[in-house]
N, CA and C of each residue as an Amber inpcrd file, in Angstrom:
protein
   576
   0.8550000  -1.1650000   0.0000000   0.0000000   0.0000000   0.0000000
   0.9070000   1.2350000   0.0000000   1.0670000   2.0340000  -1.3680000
   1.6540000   3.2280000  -1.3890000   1.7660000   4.3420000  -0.0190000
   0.2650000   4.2860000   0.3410000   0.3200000   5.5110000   1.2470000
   0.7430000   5.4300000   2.7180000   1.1880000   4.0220000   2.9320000
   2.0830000   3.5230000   3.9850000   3.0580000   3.5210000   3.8890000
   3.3230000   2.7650000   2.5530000   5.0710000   3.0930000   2.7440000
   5.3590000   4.3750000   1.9900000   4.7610000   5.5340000   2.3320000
   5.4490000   6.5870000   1.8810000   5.1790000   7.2180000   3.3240000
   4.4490000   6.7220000   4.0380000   4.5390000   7.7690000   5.8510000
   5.4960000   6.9690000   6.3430000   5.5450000   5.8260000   6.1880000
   6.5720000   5.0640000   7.0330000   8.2300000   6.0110000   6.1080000
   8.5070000   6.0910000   5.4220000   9.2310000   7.0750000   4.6920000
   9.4660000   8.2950000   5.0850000   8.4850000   8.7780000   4.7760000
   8.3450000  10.3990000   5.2370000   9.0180000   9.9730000   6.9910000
   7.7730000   9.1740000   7.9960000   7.6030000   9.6620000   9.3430000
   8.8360000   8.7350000  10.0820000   8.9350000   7.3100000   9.6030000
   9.5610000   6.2970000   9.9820000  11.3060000   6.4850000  10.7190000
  11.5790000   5.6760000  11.3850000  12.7780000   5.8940000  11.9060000
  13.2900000   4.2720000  12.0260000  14.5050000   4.2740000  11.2860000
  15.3530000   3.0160000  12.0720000  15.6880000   3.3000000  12.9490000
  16.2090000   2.2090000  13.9670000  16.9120000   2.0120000  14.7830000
  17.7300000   0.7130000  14.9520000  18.9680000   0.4260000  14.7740000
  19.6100000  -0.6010000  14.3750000  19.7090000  -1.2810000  12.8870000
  19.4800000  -2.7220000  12.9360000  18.9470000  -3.0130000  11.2430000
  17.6810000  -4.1420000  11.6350000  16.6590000  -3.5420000  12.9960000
  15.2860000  -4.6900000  12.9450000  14.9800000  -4.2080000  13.1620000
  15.0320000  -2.7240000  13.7940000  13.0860000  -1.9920000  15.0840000
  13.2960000  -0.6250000  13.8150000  12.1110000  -0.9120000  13.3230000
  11.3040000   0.2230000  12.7900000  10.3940000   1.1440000  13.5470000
  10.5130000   2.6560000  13.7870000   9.9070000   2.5600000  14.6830000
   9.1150000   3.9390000  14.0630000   7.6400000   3.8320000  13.9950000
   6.5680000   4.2580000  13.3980000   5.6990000   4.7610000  14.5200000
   5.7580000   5.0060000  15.6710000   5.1110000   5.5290000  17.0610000
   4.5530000   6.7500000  16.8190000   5.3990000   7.3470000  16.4680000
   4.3580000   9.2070000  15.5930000   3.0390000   8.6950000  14.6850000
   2.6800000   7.5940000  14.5790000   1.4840000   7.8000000  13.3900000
   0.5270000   5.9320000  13.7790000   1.8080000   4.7540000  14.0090000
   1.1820000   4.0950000  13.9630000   0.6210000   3.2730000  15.3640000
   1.7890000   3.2230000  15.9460000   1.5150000   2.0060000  17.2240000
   1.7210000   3.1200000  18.6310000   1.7160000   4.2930000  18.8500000
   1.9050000   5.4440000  20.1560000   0.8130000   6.2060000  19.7480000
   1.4100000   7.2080000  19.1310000   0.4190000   7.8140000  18.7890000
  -0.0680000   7.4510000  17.0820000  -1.6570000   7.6630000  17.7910000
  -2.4740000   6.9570000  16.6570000  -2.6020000   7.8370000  15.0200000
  -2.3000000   7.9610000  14.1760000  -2.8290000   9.0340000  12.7250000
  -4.8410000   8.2220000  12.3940000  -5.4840000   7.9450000  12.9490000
  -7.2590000   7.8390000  12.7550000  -7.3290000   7.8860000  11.2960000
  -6.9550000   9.1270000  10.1640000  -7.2750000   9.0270000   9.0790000
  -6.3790000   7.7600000   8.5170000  -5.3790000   7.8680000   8.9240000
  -4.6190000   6.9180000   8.1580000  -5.1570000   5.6070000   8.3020000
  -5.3800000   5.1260000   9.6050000  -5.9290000   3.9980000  10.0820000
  -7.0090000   3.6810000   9.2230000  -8.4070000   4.7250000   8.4710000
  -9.3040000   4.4930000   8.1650000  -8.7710000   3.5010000   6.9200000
  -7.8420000   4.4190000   5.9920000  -7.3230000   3.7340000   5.0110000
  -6.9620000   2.2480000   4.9900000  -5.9300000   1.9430000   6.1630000
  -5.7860000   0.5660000   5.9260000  -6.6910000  -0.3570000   6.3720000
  -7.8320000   0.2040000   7.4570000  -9.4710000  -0.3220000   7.2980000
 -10.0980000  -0.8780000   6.3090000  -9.7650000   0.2990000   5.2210000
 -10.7060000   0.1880000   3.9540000  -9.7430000  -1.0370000   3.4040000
  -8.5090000  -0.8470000   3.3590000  -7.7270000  -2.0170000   2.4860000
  -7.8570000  -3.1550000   3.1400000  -7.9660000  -3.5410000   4.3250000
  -7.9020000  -4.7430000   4.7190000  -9.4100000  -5.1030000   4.2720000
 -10.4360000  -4.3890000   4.4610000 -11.6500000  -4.9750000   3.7770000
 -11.2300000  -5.3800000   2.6310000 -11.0530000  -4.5300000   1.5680000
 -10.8530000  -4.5880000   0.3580000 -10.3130000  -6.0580000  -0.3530000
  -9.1180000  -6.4150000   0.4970000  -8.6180000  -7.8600000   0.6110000
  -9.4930000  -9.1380000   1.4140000  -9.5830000  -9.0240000   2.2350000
 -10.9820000  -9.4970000   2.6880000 -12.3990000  -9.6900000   2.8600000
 -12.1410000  -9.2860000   1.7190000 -14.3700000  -8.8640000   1.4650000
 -14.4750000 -10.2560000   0.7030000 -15.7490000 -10.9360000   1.5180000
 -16.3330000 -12.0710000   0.5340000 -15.5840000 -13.2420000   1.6250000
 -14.5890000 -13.0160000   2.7340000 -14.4460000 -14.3460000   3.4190000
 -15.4170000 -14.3840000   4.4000000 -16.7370000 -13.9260000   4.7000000
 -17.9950000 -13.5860000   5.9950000 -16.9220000 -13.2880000   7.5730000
 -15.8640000 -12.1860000   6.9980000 -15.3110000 -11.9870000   8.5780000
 -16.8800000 -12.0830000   9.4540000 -16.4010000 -12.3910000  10.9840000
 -17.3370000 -12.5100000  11.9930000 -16.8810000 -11.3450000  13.3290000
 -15.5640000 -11.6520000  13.3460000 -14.7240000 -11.5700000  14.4400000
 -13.8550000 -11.1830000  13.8850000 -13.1030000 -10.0470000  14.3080000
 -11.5970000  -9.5230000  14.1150000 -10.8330000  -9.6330000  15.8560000
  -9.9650000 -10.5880000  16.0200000  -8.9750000 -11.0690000  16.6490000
  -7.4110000  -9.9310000  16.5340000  -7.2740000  -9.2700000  18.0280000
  -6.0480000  -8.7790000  17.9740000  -5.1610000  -9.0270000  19.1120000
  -4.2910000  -8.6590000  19.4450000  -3.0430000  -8.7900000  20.5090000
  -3.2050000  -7.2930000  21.3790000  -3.5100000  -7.5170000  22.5430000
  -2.9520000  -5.7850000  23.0430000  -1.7100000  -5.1590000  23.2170000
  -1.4620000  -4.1440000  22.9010000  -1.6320000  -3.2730000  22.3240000
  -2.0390000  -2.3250000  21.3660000  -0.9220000  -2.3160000  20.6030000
  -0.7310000  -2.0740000  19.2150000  -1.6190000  -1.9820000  18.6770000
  -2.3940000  -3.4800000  18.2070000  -2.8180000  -3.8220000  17.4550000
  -4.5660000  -3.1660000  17.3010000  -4.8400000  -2.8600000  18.7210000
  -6.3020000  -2.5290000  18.5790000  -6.8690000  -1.2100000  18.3200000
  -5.8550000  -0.4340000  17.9100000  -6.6210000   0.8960000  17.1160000
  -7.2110000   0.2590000  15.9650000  -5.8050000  -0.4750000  15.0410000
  -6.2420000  -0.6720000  13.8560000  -7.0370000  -1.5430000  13.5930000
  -7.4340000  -2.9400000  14.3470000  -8.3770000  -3.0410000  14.2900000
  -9.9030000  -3.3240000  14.8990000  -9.8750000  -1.8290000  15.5680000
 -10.7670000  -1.2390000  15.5180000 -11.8010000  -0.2440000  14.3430000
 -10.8070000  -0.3320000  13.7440000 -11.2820000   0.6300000  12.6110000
 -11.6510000   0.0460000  11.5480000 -10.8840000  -0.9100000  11.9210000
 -11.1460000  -2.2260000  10.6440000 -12.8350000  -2.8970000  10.4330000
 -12.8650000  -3.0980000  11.9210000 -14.0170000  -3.8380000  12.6860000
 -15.4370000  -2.9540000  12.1990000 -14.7970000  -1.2980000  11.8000000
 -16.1870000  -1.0630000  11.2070000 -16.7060000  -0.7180000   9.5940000
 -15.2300000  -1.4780000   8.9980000 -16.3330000  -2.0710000   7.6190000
 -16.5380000  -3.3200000   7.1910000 -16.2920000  -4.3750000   8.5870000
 -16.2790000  -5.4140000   8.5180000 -17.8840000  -5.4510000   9.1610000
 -18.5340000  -4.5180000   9.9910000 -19.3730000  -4.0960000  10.6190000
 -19.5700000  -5.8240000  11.6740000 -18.4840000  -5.3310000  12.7870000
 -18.1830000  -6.6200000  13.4320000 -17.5510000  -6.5060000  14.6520000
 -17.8500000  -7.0350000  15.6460000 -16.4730000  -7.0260000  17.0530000
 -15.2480000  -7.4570000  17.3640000 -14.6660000  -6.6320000  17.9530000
 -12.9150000  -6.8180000  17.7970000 -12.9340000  -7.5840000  19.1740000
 -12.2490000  -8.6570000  19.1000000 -11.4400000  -9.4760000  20.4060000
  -9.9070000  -9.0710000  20.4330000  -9.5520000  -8.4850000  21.6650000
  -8.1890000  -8.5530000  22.1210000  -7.5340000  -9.3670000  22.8970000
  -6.6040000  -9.9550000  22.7490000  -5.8160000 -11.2910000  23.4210000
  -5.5950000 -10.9640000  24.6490000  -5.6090000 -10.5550000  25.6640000
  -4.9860000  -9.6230000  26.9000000  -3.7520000 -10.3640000  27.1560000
  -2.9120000  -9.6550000  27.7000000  -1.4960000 -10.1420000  28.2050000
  -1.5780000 -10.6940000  29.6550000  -2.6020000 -10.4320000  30.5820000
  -2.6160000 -11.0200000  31.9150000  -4.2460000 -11.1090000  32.4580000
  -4.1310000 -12.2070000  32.8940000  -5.4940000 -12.6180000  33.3910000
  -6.2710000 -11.0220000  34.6530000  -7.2610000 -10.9130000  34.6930000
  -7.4500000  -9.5560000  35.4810000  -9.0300000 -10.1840000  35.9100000
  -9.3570000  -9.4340000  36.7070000 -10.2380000  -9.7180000  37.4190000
 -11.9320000  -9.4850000  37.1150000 -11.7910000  -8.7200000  35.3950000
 -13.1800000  -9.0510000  34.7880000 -12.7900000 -10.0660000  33.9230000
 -12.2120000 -11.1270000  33.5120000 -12.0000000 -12.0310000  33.1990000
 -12.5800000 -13.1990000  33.7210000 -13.8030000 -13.6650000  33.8770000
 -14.2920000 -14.5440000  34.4500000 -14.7280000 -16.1340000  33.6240000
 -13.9990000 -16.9250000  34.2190000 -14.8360000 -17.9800000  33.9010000
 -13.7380000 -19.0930000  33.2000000 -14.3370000 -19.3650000  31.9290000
 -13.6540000 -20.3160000  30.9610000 -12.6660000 -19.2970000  30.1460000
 -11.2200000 -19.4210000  30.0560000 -10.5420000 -18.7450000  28.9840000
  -9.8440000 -20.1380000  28.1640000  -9.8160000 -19.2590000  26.8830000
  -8.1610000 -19.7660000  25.8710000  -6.7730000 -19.3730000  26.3810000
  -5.6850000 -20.0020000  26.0530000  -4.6890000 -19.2090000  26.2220000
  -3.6400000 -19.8970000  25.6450000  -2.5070000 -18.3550000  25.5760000
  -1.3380000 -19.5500000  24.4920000  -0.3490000 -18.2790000  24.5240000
   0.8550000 -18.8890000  24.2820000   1.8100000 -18.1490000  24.7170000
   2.8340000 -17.6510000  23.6510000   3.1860000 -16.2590000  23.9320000
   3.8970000 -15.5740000  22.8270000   5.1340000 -14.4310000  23.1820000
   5.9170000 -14.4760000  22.5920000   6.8390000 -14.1490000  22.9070000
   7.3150000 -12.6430000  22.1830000   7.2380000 -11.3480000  23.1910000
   7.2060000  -9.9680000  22.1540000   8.5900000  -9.7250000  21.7950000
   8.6190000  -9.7650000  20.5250000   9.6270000  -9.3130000  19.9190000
  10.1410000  -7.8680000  20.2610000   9.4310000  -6.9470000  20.5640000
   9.7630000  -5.5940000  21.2750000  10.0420000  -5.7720000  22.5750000
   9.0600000  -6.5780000  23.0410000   9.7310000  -6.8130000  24.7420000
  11.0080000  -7.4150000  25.2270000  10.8440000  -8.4370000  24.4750000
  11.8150000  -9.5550000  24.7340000  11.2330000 -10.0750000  26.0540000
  10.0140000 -10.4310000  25.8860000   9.6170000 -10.9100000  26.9750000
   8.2680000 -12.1810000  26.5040000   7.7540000 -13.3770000  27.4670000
   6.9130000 -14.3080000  26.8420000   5.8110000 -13.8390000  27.7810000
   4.4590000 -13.6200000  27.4260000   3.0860000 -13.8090000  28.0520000
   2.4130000 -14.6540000  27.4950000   1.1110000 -15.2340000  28.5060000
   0.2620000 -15.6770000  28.1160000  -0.8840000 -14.8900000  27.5740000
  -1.2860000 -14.8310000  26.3600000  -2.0500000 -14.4260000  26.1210000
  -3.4210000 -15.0500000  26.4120000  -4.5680000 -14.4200000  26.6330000
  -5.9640000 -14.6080000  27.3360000  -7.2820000 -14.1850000  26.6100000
  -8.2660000 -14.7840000  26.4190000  -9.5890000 -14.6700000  25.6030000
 -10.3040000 -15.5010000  26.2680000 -11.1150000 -14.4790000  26.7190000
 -12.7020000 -15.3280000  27.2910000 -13.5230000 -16.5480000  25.8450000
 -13.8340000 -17.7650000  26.5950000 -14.4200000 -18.5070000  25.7680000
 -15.8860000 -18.2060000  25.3720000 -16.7240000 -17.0030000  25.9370000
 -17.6310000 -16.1310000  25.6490000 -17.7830000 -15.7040000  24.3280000
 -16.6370000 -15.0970000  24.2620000 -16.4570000 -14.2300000  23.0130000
 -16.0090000 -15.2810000  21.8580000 -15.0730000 -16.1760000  21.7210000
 -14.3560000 -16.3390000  20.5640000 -15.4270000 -18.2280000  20.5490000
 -16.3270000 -17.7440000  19.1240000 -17.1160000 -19.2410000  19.2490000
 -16.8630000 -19.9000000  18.2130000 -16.9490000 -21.4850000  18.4030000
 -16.6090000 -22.0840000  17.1090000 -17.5270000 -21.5470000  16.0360000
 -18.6680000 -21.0860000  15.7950000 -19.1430000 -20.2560000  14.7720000
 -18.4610000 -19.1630000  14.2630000 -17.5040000 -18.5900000  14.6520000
 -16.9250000 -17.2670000  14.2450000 -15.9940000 -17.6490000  13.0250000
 -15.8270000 -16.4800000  12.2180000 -14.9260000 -16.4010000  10.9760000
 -13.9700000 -15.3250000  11.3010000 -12.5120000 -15.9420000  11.3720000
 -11.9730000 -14.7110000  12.5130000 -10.4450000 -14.1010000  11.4170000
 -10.7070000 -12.5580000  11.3900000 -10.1770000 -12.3480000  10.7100000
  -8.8030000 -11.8000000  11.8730000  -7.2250000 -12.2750000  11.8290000
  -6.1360000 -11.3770000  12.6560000  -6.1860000 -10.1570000  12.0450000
  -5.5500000  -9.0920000  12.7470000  -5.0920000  -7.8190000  12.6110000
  -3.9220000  -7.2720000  13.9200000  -2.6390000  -7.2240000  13.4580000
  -1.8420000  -6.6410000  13.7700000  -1.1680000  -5.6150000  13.2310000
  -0.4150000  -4.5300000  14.0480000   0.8920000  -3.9890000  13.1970000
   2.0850000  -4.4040000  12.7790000   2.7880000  -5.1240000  13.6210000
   3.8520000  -6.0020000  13.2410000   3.6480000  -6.9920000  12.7040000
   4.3380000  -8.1220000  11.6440000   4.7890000  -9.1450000  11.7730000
   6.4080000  -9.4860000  11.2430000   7.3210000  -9.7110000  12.6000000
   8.8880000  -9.7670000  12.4210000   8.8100000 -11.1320000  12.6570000
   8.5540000 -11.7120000  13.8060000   9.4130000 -13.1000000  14.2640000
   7.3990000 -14.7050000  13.8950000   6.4570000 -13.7180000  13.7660000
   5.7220000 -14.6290000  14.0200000   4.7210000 -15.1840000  15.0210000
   5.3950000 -14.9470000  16.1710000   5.3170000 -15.0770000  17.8090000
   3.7580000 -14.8520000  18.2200000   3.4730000 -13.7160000  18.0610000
   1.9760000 -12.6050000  18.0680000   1.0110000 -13.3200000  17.0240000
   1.4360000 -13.6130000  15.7870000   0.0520000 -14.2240000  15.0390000
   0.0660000 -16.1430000  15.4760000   1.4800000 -16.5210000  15.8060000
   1.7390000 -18.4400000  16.3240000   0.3900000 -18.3650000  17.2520000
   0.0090000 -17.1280000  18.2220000  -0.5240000 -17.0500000  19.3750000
  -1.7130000 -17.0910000  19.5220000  -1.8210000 -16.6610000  18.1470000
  -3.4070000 -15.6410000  18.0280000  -3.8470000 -17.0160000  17.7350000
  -3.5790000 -17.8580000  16.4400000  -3.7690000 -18.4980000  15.5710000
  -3.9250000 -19.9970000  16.1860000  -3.3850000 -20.0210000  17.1790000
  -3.8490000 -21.1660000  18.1070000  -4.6380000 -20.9100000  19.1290000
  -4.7900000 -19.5320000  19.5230000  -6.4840000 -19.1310000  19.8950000
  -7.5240000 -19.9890000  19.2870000  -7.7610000 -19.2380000  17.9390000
  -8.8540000 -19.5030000  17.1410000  -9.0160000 -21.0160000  16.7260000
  -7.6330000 -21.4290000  16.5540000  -7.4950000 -23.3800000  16.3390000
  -8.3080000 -23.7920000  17.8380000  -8.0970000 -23.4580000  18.9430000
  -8.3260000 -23.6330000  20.2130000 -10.0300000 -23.2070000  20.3100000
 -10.5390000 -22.6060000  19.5630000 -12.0940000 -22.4700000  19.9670000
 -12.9340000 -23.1070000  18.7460000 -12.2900000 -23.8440000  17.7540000
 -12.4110000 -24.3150000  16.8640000 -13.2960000 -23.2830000  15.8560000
 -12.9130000 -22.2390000  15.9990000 -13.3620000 -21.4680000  14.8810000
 -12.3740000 -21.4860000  13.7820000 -13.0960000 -20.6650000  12.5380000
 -12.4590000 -20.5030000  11.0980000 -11.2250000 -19.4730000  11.3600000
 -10.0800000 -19.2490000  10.5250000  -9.3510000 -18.5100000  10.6580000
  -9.3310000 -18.1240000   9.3010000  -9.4960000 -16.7270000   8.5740000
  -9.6720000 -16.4470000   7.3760000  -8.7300000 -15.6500000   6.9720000
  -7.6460000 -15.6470000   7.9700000  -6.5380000 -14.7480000   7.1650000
  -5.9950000 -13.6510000   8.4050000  -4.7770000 -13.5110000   7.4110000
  -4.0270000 -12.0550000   9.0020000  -3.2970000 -11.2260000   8.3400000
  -4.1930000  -9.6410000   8.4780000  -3.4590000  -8.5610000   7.6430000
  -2.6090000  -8.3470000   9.1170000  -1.8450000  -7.6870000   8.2620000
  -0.5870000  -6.4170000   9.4300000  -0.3100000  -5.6210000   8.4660000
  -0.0550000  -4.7660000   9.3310000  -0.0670000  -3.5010000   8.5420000
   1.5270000  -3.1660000   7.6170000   2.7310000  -3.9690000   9.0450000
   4.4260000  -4.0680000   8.1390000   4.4770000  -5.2400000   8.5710000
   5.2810000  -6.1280000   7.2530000   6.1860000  -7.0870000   7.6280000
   7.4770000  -6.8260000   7.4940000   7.8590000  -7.5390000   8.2560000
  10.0930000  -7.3480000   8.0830000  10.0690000  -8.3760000   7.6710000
   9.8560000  -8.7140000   5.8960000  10.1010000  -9.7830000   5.2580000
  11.8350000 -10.2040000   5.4700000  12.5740000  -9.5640000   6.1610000
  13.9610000 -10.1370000   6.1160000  13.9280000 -10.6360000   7.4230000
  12.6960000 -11.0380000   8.1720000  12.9620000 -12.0230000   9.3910000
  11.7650000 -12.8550000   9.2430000  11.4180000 -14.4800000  10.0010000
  10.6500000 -15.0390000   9.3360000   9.7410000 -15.2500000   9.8060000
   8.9080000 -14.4820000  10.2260000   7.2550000 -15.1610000  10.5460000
   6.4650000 -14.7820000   9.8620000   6.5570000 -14.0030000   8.5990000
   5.8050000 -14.1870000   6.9940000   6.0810000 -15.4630000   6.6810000
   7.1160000 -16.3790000   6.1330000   7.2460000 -17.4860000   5.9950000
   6.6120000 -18.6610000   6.7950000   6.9430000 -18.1360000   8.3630000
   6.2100000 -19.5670000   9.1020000   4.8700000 -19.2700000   9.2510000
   4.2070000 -18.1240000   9.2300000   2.8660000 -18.1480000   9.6490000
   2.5780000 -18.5690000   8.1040000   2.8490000 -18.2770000   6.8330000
   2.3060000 -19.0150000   5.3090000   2.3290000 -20.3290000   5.3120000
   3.4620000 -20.8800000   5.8390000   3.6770000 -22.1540000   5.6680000
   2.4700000 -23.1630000   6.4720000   2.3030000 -22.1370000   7.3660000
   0.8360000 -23.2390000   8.3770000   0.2670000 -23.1270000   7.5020000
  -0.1710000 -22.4470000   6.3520000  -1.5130000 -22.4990000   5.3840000
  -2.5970000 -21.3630000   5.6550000  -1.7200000 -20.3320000   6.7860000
  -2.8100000 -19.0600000   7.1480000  -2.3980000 -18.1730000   5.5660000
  -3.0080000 -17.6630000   5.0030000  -3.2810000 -16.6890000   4.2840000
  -2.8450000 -15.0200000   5.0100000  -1.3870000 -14.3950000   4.4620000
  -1.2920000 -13.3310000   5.0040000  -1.2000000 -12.5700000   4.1660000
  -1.7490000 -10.5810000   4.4010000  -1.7320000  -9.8240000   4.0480000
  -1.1010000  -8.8130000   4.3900000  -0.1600000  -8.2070000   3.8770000
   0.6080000  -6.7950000   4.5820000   0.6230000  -5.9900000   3.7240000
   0.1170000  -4.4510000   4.6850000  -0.1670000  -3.6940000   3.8230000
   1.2570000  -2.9480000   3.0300000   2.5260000  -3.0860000   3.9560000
   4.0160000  -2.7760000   3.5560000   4.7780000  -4.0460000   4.1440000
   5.5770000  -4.7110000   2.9640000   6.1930000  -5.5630000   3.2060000
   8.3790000  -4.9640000   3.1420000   8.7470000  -4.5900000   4.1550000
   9.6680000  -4.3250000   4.2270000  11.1230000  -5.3770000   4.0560000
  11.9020000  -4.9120000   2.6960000  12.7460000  -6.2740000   2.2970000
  13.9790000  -6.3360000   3.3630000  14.4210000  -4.4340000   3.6890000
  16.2230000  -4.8290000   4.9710000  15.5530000  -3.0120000   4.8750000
  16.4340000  -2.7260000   5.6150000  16.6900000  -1.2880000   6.8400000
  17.6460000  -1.5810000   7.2660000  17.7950000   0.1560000   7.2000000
  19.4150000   0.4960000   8.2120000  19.5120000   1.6520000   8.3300000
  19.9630000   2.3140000   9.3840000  20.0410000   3.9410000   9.1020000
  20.9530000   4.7500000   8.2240000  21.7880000   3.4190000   7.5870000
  22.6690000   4.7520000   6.8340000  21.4480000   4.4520000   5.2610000
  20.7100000   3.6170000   4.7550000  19.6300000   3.5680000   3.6760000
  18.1400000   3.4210000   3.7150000  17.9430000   3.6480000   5.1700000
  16.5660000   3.7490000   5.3990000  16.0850000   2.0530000   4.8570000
  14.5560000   2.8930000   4.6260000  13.7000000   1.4680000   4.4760000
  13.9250000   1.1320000   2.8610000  13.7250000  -0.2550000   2.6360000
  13.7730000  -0.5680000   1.2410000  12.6510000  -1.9060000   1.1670000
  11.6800000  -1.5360000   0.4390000  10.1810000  -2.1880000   0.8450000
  10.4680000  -3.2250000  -0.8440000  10.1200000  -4.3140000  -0.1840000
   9.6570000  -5.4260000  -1.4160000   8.6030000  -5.0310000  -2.6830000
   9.4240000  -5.3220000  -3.9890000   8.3340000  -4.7080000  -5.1620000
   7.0800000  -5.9860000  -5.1740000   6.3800000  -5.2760000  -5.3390000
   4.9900000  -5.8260000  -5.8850000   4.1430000  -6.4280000  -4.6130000
């Protein structure tokens, strides 16, 4: 999607040669219009699979899809990172490891919400190592619902959890697929 990787351009910052860091617009502070856009695109790619459910990870991930969720005209589930005390009852859970943190949680979903009837579409901002969608994706295996696919908004196609999350047979979408970074050449995004 042009108009991503030209803010990630314009706004974007390396740091090292793996953390992209997009916090002015995408994952800190939020840009709303922009968000609408990759809303509209992730429909756009996903129109015609009966999303039910849009499935995300907290943080990050739930501006965008939130925004997503309303031309999917549908409810967003967030994974929570720690069990809390409106959490009642029966949960899922499965464990993931943040590539920004460097740290492993269990991620958490009430069995309320996520039903084997659902058609569950992921939505993240990242995908570098995999970790965040391995997590999600055995959620939804775990409530025996459909899994219809997982946009993110960047991949760091030069690390591999584009590869391992394809290879399970999930269907992924990114709206900027980033090929290497560095600060002395910036970003250099995969053609086509």
């Amino acid at each position: 999607m042009k108009l991503l990787e030209e803010r990630i351009r314009r706004d974007g910052r390396v740091q090292g040669s793996d953390v992209l860091k997009v916090d002015s617009f995408l994952n800190h502070q939020m840009d709303v219009a922009l968000f609408q856009e990759l809303g509209r695109e992730f429909k756009r790619l996903f129109d015609g699979c009966g999303v039910t459910k849009i499935l995300t990870i907290e943080a990050s991930g739930i501006g965008i899809a939130c925004v997503t969720a309303q031309f999917f005209a549908c409810p967003v589930i967030f994974a929570k990172k720690s069990r809390t005390k409106n959490i009642a009852g029966d949960v899922y859970t499965s464990k993931v490891e943040s590539f920004t943190h460097g740290k492993v949680y269990d991620i958490i979903v009430s069995k309320e919400f996520l039903l084997p009837s659902d058609r569950v579409l992921l939505i993240d901002d990242f995908l570098a190592n995999g970790s965040a969608l391995q997590g999600l994706i055995q959620l939804v295996r775990e409530a025996g619902a459909t899994l219809v696919g997982a946009g993110v908004c960047v991949e760091k196609a030069f690390q591999p959890g584009g590869g391992l999350i394809r290879s399970m047979g999930v269907r992924v979408e990114a709206l900027a697929r980033v090929q290497s970074m560095s600060q002395e050449s910036g970003v250099i995004f995969c053609e086509g």
